[in-house]
Each structure stands twice: as structure tokens, then as C-alpha cells.
C-alpha positions as CSV (number, residue, x, y, z in Angstrom):
1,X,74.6,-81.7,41.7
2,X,75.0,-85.2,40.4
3,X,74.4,-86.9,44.0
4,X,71.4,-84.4,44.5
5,X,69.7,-85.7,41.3
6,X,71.2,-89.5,41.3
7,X,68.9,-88.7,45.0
8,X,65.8,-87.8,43.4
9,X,66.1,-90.4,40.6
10,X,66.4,-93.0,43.7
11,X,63.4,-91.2,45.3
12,X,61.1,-91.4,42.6
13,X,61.8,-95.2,41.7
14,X,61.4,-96.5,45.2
15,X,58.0,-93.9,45.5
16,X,56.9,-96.0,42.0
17,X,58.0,-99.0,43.5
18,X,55.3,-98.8,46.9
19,X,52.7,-97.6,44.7
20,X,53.4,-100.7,42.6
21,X,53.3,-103.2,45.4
22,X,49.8,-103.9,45.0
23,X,48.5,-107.3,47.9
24,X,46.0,-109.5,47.2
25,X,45.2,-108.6,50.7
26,X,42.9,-105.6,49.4
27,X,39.2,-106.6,49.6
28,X,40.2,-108.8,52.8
29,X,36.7,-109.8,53.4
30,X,35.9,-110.5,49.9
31,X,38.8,-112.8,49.5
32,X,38.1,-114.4,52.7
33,X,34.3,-115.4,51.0
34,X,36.0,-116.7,47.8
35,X,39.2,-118.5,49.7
36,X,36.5,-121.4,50.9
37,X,33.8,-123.0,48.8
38,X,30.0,-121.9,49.5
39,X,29.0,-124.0,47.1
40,X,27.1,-126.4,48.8
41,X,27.5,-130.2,47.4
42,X,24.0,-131.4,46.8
43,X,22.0,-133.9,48.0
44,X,21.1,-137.0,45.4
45,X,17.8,-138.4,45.0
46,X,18.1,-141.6,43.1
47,X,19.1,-144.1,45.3
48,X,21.4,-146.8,43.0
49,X,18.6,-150.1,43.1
50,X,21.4,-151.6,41.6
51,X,24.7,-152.1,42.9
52,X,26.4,-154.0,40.3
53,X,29.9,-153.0,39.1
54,X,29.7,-152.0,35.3
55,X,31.4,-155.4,34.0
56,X,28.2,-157.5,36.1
57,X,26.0,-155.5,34.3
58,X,27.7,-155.7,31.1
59,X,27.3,-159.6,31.5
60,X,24.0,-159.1,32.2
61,X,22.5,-157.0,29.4
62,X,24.7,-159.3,26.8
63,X,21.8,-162.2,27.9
64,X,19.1,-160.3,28.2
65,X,15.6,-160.8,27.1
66,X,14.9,-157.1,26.5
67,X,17.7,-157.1,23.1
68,X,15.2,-157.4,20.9
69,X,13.3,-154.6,21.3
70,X,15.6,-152.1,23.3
71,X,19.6,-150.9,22.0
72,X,22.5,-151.4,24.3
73,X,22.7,-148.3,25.7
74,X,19.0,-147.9,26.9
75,X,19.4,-151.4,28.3
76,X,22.5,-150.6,30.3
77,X,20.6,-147.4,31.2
78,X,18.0,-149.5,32.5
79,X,20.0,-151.7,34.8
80,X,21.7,-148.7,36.2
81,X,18.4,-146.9,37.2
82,X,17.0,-150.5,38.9
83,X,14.0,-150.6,36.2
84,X,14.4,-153.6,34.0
85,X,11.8,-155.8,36.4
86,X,9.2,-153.0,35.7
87,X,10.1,-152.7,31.9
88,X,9.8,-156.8,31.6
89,X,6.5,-156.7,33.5
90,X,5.1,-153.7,31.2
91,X,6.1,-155.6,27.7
92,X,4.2,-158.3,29.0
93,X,1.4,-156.3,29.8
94,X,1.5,-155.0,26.5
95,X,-2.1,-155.1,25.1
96,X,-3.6,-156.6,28.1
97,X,-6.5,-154.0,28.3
98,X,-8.1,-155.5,31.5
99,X,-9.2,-153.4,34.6
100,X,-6.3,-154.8,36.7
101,X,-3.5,-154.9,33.6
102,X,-4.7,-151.2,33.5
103,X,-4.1,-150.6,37.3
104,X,-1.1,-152.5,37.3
105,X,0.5,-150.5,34.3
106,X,-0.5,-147.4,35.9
107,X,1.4,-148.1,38.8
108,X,4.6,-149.4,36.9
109,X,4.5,-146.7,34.8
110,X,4.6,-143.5,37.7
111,X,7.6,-145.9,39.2
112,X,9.6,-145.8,36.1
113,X,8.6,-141.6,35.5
114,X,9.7,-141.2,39.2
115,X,12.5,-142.7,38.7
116,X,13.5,-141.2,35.6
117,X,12.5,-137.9,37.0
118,X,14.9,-138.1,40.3
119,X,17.9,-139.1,37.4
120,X,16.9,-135.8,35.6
121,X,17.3,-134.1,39.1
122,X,21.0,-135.6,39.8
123,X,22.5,-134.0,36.8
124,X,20.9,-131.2,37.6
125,X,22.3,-131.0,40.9
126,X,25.6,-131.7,40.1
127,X,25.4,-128.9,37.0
128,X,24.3,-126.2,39.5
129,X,27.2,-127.3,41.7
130,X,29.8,-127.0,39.1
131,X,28.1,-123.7,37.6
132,X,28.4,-122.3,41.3
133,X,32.1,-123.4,41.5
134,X,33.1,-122.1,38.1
135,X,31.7,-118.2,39.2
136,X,33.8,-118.7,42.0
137,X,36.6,-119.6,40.4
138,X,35.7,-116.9,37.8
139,X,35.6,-114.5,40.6
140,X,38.8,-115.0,42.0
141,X,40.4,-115.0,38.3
142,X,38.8,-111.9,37.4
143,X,40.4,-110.5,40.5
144,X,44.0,-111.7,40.0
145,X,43.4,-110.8,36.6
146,X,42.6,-106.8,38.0
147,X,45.6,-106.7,39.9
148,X,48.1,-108.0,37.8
149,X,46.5,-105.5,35.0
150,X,46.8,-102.9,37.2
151,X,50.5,-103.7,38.5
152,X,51.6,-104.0,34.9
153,X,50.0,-100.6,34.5
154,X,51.6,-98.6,37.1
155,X,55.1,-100.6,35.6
156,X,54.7,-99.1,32.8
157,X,54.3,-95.8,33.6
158,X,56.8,-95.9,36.5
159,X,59.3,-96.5,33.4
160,X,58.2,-94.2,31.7
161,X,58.5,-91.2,34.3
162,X,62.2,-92.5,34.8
163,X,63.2,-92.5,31.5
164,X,61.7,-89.1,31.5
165,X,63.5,-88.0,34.1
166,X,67.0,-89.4,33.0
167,X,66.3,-87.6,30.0
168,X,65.3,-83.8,31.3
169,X,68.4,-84.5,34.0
170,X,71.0,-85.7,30.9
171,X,69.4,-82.6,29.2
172,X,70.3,-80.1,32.5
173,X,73.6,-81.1,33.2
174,X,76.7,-80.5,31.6
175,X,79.2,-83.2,32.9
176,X,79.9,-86.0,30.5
177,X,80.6,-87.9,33.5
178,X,77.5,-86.8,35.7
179,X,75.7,-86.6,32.8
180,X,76.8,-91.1,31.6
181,X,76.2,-91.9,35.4
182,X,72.6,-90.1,35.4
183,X,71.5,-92.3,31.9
184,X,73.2,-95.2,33.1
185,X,71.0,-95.2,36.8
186,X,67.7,-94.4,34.4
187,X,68.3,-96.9,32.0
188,X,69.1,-99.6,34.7
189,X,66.1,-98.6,37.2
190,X,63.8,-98.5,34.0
191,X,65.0,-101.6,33.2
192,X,64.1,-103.2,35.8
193,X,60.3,-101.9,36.2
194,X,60.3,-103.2,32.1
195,X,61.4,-106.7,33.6
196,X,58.9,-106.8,35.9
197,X,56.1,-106.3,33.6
198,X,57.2,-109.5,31.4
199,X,56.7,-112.0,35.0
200,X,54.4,-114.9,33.6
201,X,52.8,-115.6,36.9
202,X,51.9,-112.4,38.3
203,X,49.8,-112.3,41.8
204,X,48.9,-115.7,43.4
205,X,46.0,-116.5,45.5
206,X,45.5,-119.2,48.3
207,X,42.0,-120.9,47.1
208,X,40.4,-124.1,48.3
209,X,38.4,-126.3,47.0
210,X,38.1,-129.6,49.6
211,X,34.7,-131.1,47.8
212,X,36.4,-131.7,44.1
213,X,34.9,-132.9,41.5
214,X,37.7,-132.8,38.7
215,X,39.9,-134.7,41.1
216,X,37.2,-137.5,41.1
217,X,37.2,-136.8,37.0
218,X,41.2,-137.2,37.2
219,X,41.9,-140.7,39.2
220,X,39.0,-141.7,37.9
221,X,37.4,-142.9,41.4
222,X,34.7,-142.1,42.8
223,X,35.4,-143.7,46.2
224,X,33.7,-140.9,48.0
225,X,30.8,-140.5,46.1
226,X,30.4,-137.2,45.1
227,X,28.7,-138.0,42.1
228,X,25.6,-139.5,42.3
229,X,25.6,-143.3,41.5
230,X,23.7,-143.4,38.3
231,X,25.9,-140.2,36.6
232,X,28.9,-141.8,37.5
233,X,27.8,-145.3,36.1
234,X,27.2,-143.0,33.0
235,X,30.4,-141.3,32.9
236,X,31.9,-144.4,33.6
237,X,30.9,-146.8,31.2
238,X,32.6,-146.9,27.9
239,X,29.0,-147.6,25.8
240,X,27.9,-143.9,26.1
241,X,30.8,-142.8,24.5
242,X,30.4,-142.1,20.8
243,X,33.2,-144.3,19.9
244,X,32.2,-147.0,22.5
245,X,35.9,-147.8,23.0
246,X,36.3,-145.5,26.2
247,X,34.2,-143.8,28.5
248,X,33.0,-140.3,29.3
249,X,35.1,-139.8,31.8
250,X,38.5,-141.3,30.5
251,X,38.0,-139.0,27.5
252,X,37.8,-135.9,29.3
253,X,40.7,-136.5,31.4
254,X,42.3,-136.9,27.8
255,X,41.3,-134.0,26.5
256,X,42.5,-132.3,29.7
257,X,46.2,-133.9,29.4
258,X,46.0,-132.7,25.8
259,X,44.9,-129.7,26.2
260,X,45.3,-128.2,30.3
261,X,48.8,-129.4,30.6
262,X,50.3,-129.8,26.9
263,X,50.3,-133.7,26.8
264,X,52.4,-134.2,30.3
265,X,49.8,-136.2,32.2
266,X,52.7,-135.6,35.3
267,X,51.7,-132.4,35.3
268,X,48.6,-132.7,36.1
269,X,49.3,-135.1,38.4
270,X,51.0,-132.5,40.7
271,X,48.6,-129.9,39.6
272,X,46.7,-127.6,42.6
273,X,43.9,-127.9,40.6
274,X,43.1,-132.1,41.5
275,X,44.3,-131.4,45.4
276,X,41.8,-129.6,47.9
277,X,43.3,-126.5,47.2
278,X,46.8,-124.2,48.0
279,X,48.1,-121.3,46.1
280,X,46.5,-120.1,42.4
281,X,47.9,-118.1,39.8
282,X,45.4,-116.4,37.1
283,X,46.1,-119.1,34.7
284,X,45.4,-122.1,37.0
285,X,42.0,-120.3,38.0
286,X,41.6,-120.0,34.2
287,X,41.9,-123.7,33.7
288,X,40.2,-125.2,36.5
289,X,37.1,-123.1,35.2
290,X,37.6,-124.7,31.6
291,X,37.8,-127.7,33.3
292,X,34.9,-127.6,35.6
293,X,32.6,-125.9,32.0
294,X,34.0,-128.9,30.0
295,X,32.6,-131.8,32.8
296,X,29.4,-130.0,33.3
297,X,28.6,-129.7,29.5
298,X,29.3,-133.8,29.7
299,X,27.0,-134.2,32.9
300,X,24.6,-132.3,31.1
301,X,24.8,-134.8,27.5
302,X,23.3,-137.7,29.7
303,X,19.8,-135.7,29.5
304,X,20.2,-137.3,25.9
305,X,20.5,-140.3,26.8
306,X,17.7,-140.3,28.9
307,X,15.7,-139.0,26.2
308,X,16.7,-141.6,23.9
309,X,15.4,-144.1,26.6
310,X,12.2,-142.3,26.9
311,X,11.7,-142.3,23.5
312,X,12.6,-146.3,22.5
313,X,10.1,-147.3,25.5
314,X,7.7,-145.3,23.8
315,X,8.0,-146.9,21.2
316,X,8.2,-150.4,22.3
317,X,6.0,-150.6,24.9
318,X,2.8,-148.4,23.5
């Protein structure tokens, strides 16, 4: 009797258990979509006019003639798009109302719209590239995030049923001694499919990622351009910042220490999420789509900048 039922017990756990074993090989062809990037890096228009590192043009705009009637910012802004020729040439024109001065601002000014317009199109380009890459990412999480649901639900319920079952068995036979070794084989088998539930990680994923932006973000190089030369000059200069002590970029990756990997910048330094990709858990997906939100939302805050350029030339040159 007891062997028959210590059987069943056995029977049912390992039955729970293969029903339990859920692969992220389900949805093979899906994962195989997801497992390499479609998103397609874009193509930049604006062409950096000026090649300068940021301390040459630092120097530069310190000296310059156009401080008395532009800030800073829009002058650095101006040296980084290749424009300040074309900006000097319209203040002198300023008032001029001849045929030719007319011509001649006319032509200046569709340069400097052009120009500004193709800057407007990189941060676009590079925001629809992260926005691709973080539904992707999103994709894959939500998935992990089914599975392991689903796994923990099956757990659960496989615990239940044992316990159950221990029970009604305890409840049938009349052996103290059968009757201890049936409890003692639910409670343990139970046991276990509880332990299983608490596993932090859960289902892992191989996902690559060989075009990375956040690494770029992270070592704070750019070596390979994948940022366009004008946004990186923007997230790399410390004058757009709104303390002016460190730049866009060095802030984030602060932020990301602080916040991604609980102040242990070594962490992150032997994160997946900075290499071109390897195995995921859910929580790494979740974090390298924070991540890649969080450096969009900054690409997109140079379209202020801009503005404010727009706005001061205006202004000064009307």
C-alpha cells in the first residue's frame, strides 16, 4: 500500500514537473526575429563642416565676435553645425536693403534653414532607432516575462495538487509509519516546486544587439560613429548641461550607475547590456529598455536647443 501510493505521489510530481519545463524555444521563429536587431541604423544627413574637437571650439567661441549678440550655447551650437561664416556675413548685412544684400541674404539664409533642418532630421533618426530597439527589447521582455508567469503558475498549482494528495493519502491510510513517510515525501516534493517559484532570474534569452548605442553612451566614445557628429558634439559638451559642469552624456551614464546597477559602476562594466549581446534575463531586458527611453528622451531635448538658436537669430539678425 504504502510503495503503491509513495508510486503515484512520485508519478504525479515528475508529470507536474514536464508540464512545468516550459523552453524559450516555443515560438522558434519568433524568437529567431527578435534574437538579431532589424532595426536598421540610419543614415545621417548633416555632414560635420567642422571638425574641431570640443576644447578647439571652446577656444574659439571664448574670442569670438558674435558674444555680444548671441549666448554661449547658441554660439557653440553654431560652430558645431559649420554656420558662423554665414551668421557673420548676415549681421553684416543687417539693414543693407539693396537688390544684391537681398539676394545674398536669401541665399545665406536657405543654407543656414538647410542646415538646421538636416540637424532636426539626425535626432530624429537616431530617436526612431532607439524607439525601434526599445519595442524589441520590450518584445522579448514581455515574452520572458509570459513564461516565467506562467512557470510560476503551473509551480504553484503543482504544489498544491501534492499537498492535496499527501493529505487525502495521510487521510486513507492507517499506518503511523506509512502514514509519516507519505507526509514527509509530500511536504518535501511540495517543497521543492515552492523553492522553485522564489528563483530571481527565471528564463534567460540569447539576444544581440551588435550596433549599440548605450555602449557608445557608457565608454563615452564614439570612435565608430554611430551617432551623428553634431548630436554627439551635443551630448558631449558640458555647456548644454543645465549645470554646465558636465555633459549630457556623462550625466546619464551617472544616473545609470545610480540607478541600473545600485552605484557599482563595475557592474555595469561587465553588464550584457554595453557588449553586442549574449544571454538576457527579464530584468536586464527591463533595464536596457529604461536605458535606451532615458537616452532617447536626452537626444530628443537638443530640439530645444535648436529652438533656442532659432529664436536668438531671430532676434538678432531681423
Amino acid at each position: 500500500m504504502f510503495l503503491a501510493t509513495k508510486s503515484k505521489i512520485i508519478t504525479t510530481a515528475l508529470f507536474i514537473g514536464f508540464m512545468t519545463s516550459c523552453s524559450v524555444n516555443k515560438n522558434t521563429a519568433f524568437m529567431l526575429t527578435l534574437k538579431n536587431s532589424y532595426c536598421i541604423p540610419p543614415t545621417y544627413f548633416l555632414k560635420a563642416e567642422q571638425t574641431l574637437p570640443n576644447y578647439a571650439i571652446d577656444s574659439l567661441a571664448i574670442h569670438d565676435e558674435l558674444n555680444s549678440v548671441f549666448s554661449r550655447q547658441n554660439i557653440l551650437m553654431l560652430y558645431a553645425l559649420g554656420l558662423t561664416k554665414e551668421i557673420k556675413e548676415l549681421q553684416k548685412l543687417k539693414g543693407n536693403t539693396s537688390v544684391s544684400a537681398e539676394i545674398r541674404k536669401l541665399t545665406i539664409n536657405n543654407k543656414v534653414n538647410r542646415t538646421l533642418l538636416l540637424a532636426l532630421s539626425d535626432i530624429n533618426a537616431a530617436a526612431a532607432e532607439l524607439d525601434c530597439e526599445a519595442e524589441r527589447v520590450d518584445q522579448v521582455a514581455g515574452y520572458i516575462d509570459n513564461i516565467n508567469a506562467s512557470r510560476n503558475n503551473k509551480l504553484v498549482v503543482g504544489s498544491i495538487a501534492l499537498g492535496a494528495a499527501a493529505s487525502i493519502a495521510g487521510a486513507l491510510i492507517t499506518n503511523n509509519n506509512v502514514n509519516n513517510a507519505v507526509g514527509i515525501t509530500g511536504g518535501v516534493l511540495g517543497g521543492g516546486l515552492g523553492f522553485f517559484t522564489l528563483n530571481p532570474k527565471g528564463k534567460k534569452v540569447e539576444f544581440f544587439h551588435p550596433h549599440n548605442l548605450l555602449r557608445n553612451v557608457w565608454t563615452e566614445n564614439d570612435s565608430d560613429q554611430s551617432f551623428s557628429p553634431f548630436i554627439w558634439y551635443m551630448l558631449s559638451e558640458k555647456e548644454f548641461s543645465n549645470d554646465g559642469n558636465s555633459s549630457l552624456l556623462h550625466n546619464l551614464k551617472r544616473r545609470w550607475i545610480d540607478y541600473q546597477f545600485d552605484s557599482n559602476e563595475n557592474q555595469g562594466n561587465q553588464s550584457v547590456i554595453f557588449s553586442d549581446g549574449g544571454i538576457y534575463f527579464a530584468d536586464d531586458l527591463h533595464s536596457r529598455a529604461a536605458m535606451i527611453n532615458q537616452l532617447q528622451a536626452v537626444i530628443r531635448s537638443i530640439n530645444q536647443s535648436i529652438n533656442n538658436l532659432i529664436l536668438e537669430a531671430n532676434k538678432t539678425l531681423e
